[in-house]
C-alpha positions as CSV (number, residue, x, y, z in Angstrom):
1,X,2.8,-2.6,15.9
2,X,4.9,-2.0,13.0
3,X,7.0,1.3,13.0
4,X,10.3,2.5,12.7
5,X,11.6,1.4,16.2
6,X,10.0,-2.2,15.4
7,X,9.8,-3.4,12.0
8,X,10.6,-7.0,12.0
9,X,6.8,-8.1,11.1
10,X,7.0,-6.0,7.6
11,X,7.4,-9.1,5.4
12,X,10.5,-9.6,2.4
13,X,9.8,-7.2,-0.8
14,X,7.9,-9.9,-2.8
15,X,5.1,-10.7,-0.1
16,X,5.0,-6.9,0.4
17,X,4.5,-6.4,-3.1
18,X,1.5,-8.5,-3.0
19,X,0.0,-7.2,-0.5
20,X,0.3,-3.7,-2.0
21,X,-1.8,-5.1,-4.6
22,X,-4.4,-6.4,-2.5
23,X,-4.6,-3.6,-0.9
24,X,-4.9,-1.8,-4.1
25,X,-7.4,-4.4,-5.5
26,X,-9.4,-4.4,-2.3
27,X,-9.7,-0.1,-2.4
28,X,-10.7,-0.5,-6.0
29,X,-14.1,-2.8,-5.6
30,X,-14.9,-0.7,-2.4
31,X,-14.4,3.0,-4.3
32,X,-15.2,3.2,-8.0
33,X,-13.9,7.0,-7.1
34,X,-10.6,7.1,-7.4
35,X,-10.8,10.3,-5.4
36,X,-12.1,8.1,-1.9
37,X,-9.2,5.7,-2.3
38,X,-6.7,5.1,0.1
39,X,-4.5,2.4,-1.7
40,X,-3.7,2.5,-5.0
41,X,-1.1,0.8,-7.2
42,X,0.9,1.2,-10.8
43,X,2.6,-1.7,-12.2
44,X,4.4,0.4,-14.9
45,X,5.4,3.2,-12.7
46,X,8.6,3.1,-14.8
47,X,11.2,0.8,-16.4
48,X,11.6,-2.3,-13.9
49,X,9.2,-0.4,-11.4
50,X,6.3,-0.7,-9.7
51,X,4.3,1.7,-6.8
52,X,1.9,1.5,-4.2
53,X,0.9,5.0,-2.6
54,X,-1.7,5.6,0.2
55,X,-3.3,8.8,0.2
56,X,-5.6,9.6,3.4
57,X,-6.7,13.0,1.4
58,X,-5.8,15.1,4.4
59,X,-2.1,15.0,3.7
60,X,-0.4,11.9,4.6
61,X,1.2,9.8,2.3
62,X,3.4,6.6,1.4
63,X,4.6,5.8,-1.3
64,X,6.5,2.4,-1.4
65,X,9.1,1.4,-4.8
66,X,9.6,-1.7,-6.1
67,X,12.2,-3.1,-8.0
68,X,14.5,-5.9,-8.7
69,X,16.9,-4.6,-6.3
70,X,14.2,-4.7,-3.1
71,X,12.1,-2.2,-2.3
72,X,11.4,1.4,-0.4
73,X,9.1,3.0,1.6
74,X,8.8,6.8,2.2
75,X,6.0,8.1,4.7
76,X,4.9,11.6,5.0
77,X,2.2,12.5,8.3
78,X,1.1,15.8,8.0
79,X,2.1,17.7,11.2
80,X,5.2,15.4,12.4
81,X,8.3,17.3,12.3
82,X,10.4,15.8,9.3
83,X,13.7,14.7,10.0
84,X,17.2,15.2,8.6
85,X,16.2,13.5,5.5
86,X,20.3,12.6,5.2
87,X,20.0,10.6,8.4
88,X,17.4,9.4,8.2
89,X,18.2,7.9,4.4
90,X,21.7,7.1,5.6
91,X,22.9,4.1,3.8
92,X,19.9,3.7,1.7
93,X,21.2,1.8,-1.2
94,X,21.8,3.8,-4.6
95,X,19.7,2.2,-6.5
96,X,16.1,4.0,-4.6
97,X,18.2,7.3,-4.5
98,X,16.5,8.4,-7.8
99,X,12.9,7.8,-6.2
100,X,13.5,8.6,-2.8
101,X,15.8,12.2,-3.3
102,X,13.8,12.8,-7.0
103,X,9.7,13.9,-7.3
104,X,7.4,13.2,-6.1
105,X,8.8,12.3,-2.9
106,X,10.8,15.4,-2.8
107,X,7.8,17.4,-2.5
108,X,5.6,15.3,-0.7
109,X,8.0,15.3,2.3
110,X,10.0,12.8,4.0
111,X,9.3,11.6,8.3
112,X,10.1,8.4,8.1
113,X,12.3,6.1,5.6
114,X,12.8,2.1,5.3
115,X,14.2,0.0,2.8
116,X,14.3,-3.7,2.0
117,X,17.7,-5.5,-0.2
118,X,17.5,-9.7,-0.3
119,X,21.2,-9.6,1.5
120,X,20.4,-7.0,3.9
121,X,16.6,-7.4,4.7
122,X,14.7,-4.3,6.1
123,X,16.8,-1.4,6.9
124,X,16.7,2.4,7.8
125,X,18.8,4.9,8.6
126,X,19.6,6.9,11.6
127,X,16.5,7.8,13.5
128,X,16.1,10.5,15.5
129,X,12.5,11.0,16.4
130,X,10.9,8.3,17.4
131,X,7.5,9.6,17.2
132,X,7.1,9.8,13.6
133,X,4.2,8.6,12.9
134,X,5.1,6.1,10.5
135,X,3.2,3.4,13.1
136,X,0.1,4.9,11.5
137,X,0.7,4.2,8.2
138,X,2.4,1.1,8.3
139,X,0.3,-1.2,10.3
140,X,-1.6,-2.1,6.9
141,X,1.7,-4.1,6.0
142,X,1.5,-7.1,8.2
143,X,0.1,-9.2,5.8
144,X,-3.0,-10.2,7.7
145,X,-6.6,-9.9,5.5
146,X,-8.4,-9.1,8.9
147,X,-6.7,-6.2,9.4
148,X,-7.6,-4.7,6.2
149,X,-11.6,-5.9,6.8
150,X,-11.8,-4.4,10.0
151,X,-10.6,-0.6,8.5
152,X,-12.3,-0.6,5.3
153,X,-16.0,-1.6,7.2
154,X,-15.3,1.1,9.3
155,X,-14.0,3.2,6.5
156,X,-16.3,2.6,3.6
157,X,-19.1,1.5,5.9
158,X,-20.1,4.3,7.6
159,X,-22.8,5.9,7.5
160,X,-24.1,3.5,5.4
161,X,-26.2,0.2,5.0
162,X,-23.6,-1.7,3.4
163,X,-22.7,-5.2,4.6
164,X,-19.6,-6.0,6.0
165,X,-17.0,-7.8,3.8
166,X,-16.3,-11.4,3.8
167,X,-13.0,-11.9,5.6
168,X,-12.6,-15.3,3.5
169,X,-13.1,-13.2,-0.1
170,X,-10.4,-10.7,1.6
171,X,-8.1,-13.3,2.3
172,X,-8.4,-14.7,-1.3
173,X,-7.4,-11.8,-2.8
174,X,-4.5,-11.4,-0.4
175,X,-3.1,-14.8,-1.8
176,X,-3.6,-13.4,-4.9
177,X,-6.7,-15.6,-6.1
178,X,-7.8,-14.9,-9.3
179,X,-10.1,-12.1,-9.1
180,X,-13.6,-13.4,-10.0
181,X,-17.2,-11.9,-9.9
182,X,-18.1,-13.6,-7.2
183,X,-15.2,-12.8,-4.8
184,X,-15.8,-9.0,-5.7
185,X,-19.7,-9.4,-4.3
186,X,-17.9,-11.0,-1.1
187,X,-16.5,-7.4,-0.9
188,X,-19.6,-5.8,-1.7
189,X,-23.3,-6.0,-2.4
190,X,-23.3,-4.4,-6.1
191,X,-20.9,-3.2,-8.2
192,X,-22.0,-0.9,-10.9
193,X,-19.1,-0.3,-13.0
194,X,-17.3,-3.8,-13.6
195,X,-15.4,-1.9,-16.9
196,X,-14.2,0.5,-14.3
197,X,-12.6,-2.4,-12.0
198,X,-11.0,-3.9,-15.2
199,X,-9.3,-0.9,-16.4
200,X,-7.7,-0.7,-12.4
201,X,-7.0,-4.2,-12.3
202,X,-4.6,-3.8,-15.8
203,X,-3.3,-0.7,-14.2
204,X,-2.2,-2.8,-10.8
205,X,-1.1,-6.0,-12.6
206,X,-3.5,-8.2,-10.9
207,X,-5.5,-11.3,-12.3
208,X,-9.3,-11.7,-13.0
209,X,-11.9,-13.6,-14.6
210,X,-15.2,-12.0,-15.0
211,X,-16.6,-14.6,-17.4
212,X,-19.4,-16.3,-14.7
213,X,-20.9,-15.2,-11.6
């Protein structure tokens, strides 16, 4: 599993990057509600940046920067006891101390901190508690679509009829595949609001086609 005491399966800051959008992309067909969402991504979060965050609704969050530079992640699990945030942040490069010291991060909360820079690869800084939770929210991040599958059926899936999702359709979207009708009704069965997907697929930065079925 990837954590802070392991993290040499979390891929280089462009592969992550589009996984964060397929997750975001994924969360988007399977919850018209934005409230329901667990993933969700801006690609003009501000000049040269771009933001994933995960929300579980219950108080754990990460939110993960990316810029030219690399990128950043900073998790939050509610009831963990948060660290030292200058230890755990020590040597994080300058460049993420704007996002990572400034809001929202600031008053989300920080338990665990890692950072990725082309010469340095994936870093963090001195960690004291090792259980901080952050295997719980990283484990998303390995890159593989059947990881993703097997949360969201049980996720979105239950307590209702709905079928499960084609793991090829979730793996197309995890390459980055244009998005087309018919890979979004390998997700699900019906999709009532295609306007509403198109307006969150501009907001993420991601392709699509909805021309044909």
């Amino acid at each position: 599993m990837i954590s802070t005491q392991d993290y040499s399966a979390l891929p280089d800051a462009a592969s992550l990057k589009a996984i964060s959008k397929a997750l975001a992309v994924l969360d988007a067909i399977n919850s018209p509600d934005l409230e329901y969402r667990y993933y969700t991504y801006n690609a003009v979060w501000g000049e040269r940046e771009e933001v994933l965050e995960m929300s579980d609704g219950e108080g754990d969050q990460m939110l993960i920067l990316f810029r030219p530079e690399g990128c950043v992640v900073n998790g939050y699990l509610d009831g963990y006891e948060q660290p030292d945030k200058a230890q755990v942040t020590r040597g994080l490069p300058e460049c993420f101390d704007d996002f990572i010291f400034g809001e929202p991060v600031n008053s989300i909360g920080t338990t665990f901190c890692l950072w990725y820079t082309p010469a340095y690869g994936w870093q963090t800084g001195i960690v004291e508690i090792e259980d901080d939770g952050s295997e719980e929210l990283l484990f998303m991040l390995d890159g593989n679509s059947d990881t993703y599958a097997d949360w969201a059926d049980e996720y979105y899936g239950e307590e209702t009829d709905r079928s499960p999702m084609d793991v090829a359709a979730v793996a197309k979207i995890y390459q980055g595949e244009t998005l087309t009708r018919a890979i979004v009704l390998g997700i699900v069965d019906d999709l009532e609001d295609w306007p509403q997907l198109e307006e969150d697929l501009q907001a993420i930065g991601y392709p699509y086609d909805f021309s044909s079925l």
